[in-house]
NUVOMI-662715 format. One record per residue (C-alpha): residue number from 1; residue in three letters; x, y, z; chain. Coordinates in steps of 0.05 Angstrom, whole numbers, plus 5000, padded with zeros to 4 digits. Each point is the difference from the previous one (the first is absolute). Layout:
<rs>
<NUM, ALA, <X, Y, Z>, A>,
...
</rs>
This chain:
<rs>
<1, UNK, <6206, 3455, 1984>, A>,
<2, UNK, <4937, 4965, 5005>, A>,
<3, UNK, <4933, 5030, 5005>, A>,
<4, UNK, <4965, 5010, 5063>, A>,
<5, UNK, <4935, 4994, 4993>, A>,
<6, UNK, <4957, 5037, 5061>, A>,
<7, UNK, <4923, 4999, 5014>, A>,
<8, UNK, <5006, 5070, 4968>, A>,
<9, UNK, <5029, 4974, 4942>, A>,
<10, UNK, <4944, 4944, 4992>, A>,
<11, UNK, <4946, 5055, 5017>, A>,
<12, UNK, <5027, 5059, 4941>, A>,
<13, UNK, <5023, 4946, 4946>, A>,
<14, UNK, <4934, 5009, 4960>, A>,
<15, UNK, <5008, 5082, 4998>, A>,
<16, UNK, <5078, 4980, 4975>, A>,
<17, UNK, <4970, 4958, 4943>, A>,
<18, UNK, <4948, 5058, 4984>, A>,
<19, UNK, <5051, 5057, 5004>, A>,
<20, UNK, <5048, 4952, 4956>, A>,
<21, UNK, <4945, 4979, 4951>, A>,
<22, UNK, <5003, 5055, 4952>, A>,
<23, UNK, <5071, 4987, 4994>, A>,
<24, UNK, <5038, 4969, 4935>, A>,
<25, UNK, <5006, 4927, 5009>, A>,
<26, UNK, <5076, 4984, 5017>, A>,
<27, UNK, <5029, 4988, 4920>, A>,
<28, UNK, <5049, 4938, 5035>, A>,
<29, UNK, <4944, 4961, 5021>, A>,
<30, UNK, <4994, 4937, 4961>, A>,
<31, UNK, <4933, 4993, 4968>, A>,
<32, UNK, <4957, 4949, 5042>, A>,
<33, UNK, <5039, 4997, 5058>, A>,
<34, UNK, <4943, 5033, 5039>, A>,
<35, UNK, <4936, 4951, 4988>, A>,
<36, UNK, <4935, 5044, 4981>, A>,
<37, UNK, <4950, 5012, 5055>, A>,
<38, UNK, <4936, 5005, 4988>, A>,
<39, UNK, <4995, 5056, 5053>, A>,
<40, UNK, <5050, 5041, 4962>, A>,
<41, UNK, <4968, 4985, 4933>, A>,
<42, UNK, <4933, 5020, 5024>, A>,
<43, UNK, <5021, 5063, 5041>, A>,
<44, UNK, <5041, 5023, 4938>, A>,
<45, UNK, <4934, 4990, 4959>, A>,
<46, UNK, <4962, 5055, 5045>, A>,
<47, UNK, <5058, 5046, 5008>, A>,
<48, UNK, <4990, 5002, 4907>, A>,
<49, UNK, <4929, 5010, 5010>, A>,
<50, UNK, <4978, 5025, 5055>, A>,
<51, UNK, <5058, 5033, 5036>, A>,
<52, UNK, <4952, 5041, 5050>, A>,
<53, UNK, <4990, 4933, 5037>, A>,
<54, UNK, <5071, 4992, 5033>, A>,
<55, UNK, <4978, 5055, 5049>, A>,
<56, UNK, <5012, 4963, 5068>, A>,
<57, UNK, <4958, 4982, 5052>, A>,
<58, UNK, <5034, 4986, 5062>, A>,
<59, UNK, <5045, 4939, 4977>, A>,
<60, UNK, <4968, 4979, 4937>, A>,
<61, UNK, <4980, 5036, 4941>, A>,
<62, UNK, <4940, 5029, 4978>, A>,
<63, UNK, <4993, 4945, 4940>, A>,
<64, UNK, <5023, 4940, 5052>, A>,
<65, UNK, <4937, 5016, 5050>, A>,
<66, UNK, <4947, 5011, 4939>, A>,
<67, UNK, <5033, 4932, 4971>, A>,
<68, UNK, <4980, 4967, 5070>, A>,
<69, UNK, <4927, 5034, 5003>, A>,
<70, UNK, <4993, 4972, 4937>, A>,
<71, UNK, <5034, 4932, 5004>, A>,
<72, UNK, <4971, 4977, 5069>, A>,
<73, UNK, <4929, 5008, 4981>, A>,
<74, UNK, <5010, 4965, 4932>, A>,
<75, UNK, <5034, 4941, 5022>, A>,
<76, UNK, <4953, 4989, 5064>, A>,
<77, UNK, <4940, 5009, 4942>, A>,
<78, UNK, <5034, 4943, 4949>, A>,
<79, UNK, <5013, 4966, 5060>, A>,
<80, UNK, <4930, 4990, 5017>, A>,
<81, UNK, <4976, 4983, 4926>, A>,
<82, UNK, <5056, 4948, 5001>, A>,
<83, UNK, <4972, 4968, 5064>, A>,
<84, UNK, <4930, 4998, 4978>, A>,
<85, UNK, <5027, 4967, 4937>, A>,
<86, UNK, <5030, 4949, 5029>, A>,
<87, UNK, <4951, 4984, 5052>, A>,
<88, UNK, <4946, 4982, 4941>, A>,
<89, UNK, <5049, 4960, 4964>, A>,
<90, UNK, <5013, 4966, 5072>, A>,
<91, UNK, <4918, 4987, 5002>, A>,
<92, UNK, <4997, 4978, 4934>, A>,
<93, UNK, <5061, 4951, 5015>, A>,
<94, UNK, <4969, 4961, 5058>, A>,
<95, UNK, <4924, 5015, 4974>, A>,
<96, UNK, <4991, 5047, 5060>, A>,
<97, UNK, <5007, 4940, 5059>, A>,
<98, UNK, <5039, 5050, 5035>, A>,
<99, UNK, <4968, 5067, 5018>, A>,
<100, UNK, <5043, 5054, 5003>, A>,
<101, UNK, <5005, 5032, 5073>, A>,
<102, UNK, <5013, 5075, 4990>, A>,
<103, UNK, <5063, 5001, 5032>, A>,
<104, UNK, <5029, 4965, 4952>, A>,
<105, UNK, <4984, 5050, 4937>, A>,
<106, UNK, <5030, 5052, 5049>, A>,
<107, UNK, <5064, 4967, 5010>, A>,
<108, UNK, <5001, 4980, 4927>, A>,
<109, UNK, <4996, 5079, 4978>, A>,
<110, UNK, <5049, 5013, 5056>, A>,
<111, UNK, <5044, 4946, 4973>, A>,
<112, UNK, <4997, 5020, 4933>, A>,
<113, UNK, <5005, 5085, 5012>, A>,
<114, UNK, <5059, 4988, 5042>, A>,
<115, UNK, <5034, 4965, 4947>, A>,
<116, UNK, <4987, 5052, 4948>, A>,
<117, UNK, <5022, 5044, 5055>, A>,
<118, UNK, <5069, 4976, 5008>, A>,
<119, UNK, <5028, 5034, 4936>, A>,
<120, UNK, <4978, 5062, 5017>, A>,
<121, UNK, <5062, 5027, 5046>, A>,
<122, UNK, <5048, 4978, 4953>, A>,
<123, UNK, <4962, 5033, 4934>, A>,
<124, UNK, <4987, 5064, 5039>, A>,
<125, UNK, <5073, 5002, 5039>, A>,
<126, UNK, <4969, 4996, 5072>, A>,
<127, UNK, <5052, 5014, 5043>, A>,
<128, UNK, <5027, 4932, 5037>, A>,
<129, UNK, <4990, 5041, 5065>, A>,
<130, UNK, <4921, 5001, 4989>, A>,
<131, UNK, <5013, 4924, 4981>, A>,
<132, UNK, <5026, 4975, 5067>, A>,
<133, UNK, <4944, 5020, 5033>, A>,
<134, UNK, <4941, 4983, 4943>, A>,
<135, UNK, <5043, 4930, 4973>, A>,
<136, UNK, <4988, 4962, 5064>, A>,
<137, UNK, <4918, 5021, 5005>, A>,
<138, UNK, <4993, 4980, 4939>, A>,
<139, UNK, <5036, 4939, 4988>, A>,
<140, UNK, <4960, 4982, 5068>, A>,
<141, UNK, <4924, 5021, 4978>, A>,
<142, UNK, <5029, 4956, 4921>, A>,
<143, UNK, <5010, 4940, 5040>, A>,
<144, UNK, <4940, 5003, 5051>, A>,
<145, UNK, <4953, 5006, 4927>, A>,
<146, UNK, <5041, 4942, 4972>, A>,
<147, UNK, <4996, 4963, 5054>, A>,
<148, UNK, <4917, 5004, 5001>, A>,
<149, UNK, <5003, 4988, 4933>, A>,
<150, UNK, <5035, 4938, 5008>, A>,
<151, UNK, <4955, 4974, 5055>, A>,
<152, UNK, <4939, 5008, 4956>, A>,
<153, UNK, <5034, 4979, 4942>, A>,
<154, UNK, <5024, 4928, 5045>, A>,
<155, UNK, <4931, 4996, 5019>, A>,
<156, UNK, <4972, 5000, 4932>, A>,
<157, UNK, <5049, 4942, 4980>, A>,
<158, UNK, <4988, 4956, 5060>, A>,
<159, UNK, <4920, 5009, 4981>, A>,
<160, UNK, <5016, 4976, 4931>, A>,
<161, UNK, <5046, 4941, 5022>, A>,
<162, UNK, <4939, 4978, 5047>, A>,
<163, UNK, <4950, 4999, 4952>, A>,
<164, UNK, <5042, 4965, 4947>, A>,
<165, UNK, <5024, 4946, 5054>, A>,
<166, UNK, <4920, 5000, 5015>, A>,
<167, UNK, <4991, 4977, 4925>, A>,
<168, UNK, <5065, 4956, 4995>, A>,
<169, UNK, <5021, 4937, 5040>, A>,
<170, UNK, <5052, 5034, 5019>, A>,
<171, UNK, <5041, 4982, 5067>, A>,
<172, UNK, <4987, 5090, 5001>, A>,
<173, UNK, <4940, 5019, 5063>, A>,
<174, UNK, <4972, 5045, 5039>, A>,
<175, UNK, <5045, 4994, 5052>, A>,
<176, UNK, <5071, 5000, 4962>, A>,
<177, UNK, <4968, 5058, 4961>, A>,
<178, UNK, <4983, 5037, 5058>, A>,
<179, UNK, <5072, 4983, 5036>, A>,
<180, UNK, <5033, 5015, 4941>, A>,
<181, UNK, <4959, 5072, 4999>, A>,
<182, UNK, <5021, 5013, 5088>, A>,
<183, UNK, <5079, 4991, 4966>, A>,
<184, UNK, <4992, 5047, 4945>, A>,
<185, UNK, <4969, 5044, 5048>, A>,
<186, UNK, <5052, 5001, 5050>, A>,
<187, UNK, <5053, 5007, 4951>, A>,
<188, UNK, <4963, 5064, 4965>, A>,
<189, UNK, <5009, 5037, 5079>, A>,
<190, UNK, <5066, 4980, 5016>, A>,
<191, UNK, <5024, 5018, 4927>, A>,
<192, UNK, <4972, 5072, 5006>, A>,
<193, UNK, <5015, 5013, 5061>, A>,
<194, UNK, <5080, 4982, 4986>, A>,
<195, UNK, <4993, 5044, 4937>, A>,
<196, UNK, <4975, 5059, 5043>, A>,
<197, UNK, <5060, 4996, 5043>, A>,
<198, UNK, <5038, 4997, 4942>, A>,
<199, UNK, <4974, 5059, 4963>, A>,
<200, UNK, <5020, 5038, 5075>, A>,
<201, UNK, <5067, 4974, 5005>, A>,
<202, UNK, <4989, 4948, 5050>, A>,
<203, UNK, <5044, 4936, 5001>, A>,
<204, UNK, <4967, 4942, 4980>, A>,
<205, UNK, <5038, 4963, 5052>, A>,
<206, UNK, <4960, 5042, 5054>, A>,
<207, UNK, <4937, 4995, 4961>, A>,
<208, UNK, <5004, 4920, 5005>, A>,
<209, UNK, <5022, 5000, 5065>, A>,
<210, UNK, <4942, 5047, 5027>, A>,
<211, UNK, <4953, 4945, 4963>, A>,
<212, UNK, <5034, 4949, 5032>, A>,
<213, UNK, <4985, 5033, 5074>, A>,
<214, UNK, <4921, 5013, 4979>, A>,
<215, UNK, <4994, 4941, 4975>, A>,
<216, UNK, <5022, 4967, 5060>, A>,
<217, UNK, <4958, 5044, 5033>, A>,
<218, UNK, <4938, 4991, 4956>, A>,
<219, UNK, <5020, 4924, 5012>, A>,
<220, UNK, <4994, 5000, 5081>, A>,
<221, UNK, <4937, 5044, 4995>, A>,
<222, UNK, <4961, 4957, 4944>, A>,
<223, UNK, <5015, 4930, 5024>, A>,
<224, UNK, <4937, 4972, 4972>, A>,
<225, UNK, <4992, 5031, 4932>, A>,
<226, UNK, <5070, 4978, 4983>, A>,
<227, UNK, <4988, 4929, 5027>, A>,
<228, UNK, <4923, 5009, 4949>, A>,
<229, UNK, <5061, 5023, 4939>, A>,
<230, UNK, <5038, 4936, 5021>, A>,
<231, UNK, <4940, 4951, 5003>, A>,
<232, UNK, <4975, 5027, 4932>, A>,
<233, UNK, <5070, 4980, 4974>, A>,
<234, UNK, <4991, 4927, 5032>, A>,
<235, UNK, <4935, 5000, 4964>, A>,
<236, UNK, <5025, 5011, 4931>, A>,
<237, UNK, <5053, 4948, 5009>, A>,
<238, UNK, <4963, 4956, 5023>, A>,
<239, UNK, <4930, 5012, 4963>, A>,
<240, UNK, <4950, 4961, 5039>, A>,
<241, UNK, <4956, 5033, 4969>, A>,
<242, UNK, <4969, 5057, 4946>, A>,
<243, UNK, <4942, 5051, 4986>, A>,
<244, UNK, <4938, 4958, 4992>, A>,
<245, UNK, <5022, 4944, 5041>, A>,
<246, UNK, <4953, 4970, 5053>, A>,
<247, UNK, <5040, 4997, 5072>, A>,
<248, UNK, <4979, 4977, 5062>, A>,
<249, UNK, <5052, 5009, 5067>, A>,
<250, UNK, <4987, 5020, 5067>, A>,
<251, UNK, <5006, 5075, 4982>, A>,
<252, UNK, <4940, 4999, 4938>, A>,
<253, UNK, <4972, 4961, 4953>, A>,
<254, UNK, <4982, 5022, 4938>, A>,
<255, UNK, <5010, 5018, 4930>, A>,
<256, UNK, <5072, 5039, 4992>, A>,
<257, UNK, <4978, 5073, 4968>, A>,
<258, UNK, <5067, 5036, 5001>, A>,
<259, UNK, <5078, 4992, 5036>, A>,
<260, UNK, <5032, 5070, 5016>, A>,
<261, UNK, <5064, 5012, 5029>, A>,
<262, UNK, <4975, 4994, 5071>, A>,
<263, UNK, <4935, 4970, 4998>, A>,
<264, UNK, <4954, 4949, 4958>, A>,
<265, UNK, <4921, 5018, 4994>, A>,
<266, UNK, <4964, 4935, 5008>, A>,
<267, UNK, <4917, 4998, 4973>, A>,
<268, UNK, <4963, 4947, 5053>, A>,
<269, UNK, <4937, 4960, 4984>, A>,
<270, UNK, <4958, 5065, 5026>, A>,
<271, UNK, <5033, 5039, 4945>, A>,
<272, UNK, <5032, 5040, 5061>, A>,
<273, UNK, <5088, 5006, 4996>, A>,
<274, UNK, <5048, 4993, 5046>, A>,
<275, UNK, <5064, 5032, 4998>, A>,
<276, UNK, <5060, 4945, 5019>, A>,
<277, UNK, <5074, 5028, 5019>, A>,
<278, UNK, <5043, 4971, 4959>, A>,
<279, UNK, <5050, 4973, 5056>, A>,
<280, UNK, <4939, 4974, 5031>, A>,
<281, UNK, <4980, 4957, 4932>, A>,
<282, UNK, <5070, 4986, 4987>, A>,
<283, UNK, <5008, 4965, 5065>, A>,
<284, UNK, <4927, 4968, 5001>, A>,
<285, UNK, <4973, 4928, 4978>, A>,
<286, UNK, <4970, 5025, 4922>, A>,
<287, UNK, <4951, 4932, 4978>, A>,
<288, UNK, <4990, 5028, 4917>, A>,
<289, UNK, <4941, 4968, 4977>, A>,
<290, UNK, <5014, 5040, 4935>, A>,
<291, UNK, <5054, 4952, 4983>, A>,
<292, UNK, <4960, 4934, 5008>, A>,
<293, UNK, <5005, 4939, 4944>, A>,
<294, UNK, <4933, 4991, 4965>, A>,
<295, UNK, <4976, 4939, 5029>, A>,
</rs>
């Protein structure tokens, strides 16, 4: 008959694998049929040389909970030299135009601890009880670090791409750059917030469908930031003009200093700027005197 496996059987399996353990293996078992653990390899290890440590302690053994005391603090330490590391190499790569904010070294250790983290339960035979509840909090904290990471990290290319389409004739601005950089942006948030739903079991299908109803929310409540998003679009297709332009329309006239995602900064003749909505400009009369034939 088949076996029927009960929540009592789940909860006393390891205590049948310790009171078996000292057992002969079974003689008809063909040799690497079972694939080695590392769990088993390393718990056979103490119980040669330090046998005293398979006392237990509540569901783990003693050797299991000094493993983790030890283990937690070490990869949380390397975890931190790692970030540092990598944050001067970062500097030296872009010749520090990018400052570091402090939140992003924090979610870079974070990032980087709870990756050395992840083979720890399967090394140290964490029960997959302790797992269900642990997996989920972690895999959600992982992808809220990446997720920083990757908005710093976006940032630091669109910086680059600006100043090298500031040195190039490039058809590459201010404004494409900065579009570009709202996209990436918006992708980064709804990408870790459907892998958070996925690390707790959630359906994708719901996850969409719950962004869907926001954002259709988010749309009726910010009418005129979406309709600034749209008009900087118009503006890069349609390019009447770029940073360092002179502009004159009935909105400002001046020299163009920067084009964000929902507004352009515009230096007048008194040196004072004024701050244009981009649906505003994109709908305006835009005379560029910054385009005029040598006569």
């Amino acid at each position: 008959a088949p076996w029927q496996f009960t929540d009592g059987t789940i909860r006393s399996i390891a205590m049948v694998y310790f009171g078996t353990s000292s057992m002969a293996p079974a003689m008809a078992t063909p040799p690497g049929i079972i694939p080695p653990s590392p769990y088993f390899t390393l718990r056979d290890f103490v119980v040669e040389r330090m046998p005293a440590l398979r006392a237990r302690v509540a569901r783990f053994e003693l050797w299991q909970v000094l493993a983790l005391l030890l283990t937690v603090p070490s990869a949380i330490l390397a975890a931190r030299f790692l970030a540092r590391t990598l944050s001067r190499l970062i500097e030296r790569a872009t010749r520090s135009m990018v400052p570091h904010p402090r939140w992003f070294a924090i979610a870079l250790t974070v990032m980087i601890a709870v990756v050395l983290l992840l083979v720890i339960p399967g090394l140290l035979g964490i029960p997959q009880r302790a797992r269900a509840y642990s997996a989920p909090l972690a895999g959600a904290v992982l992808n809220i670090s990446i997720a920083a990471v990757a908005w710093h990290a976006v940032t630091i290319v669109c910086l680059l791409l600006m100043r090298a389409a500031r040195r190039s004739r490039s058809t590459v601005d201010d404004l494409a750059v900065n579009l570009l950089l709202g996209s990436l942006r918006a992708a980064i948030i709804v990408g870790c917030w459907i892998a958070i739903a996925y690390g707790f079991s959630i359906p994708a299908s719901n996850v969409l469908a719950g962004i869907g109803i926001g954002g259709l929310g988010v749309a009726f409540a910010s009418r005129e930031t979406i309709a600034h998003f749209f008009g900087a679009g118009v503006l890069v297709a349609d390019r009447p003009f770029r940073a360092g332009d002179w502009i004159q329309s009935s909105l400002a006239s001046g020299v163009v200093e920067s084009v964000g995602i929902r507004s352009t900064r515009v230096r007048t003749a008194d040196e004072s700027v004024v701050v244009v909505p981009n649906a505003s400009l994109a709908s305006a009369t835009i005379l560029n005197l910054g385009k005029q034939r040598p006569r």
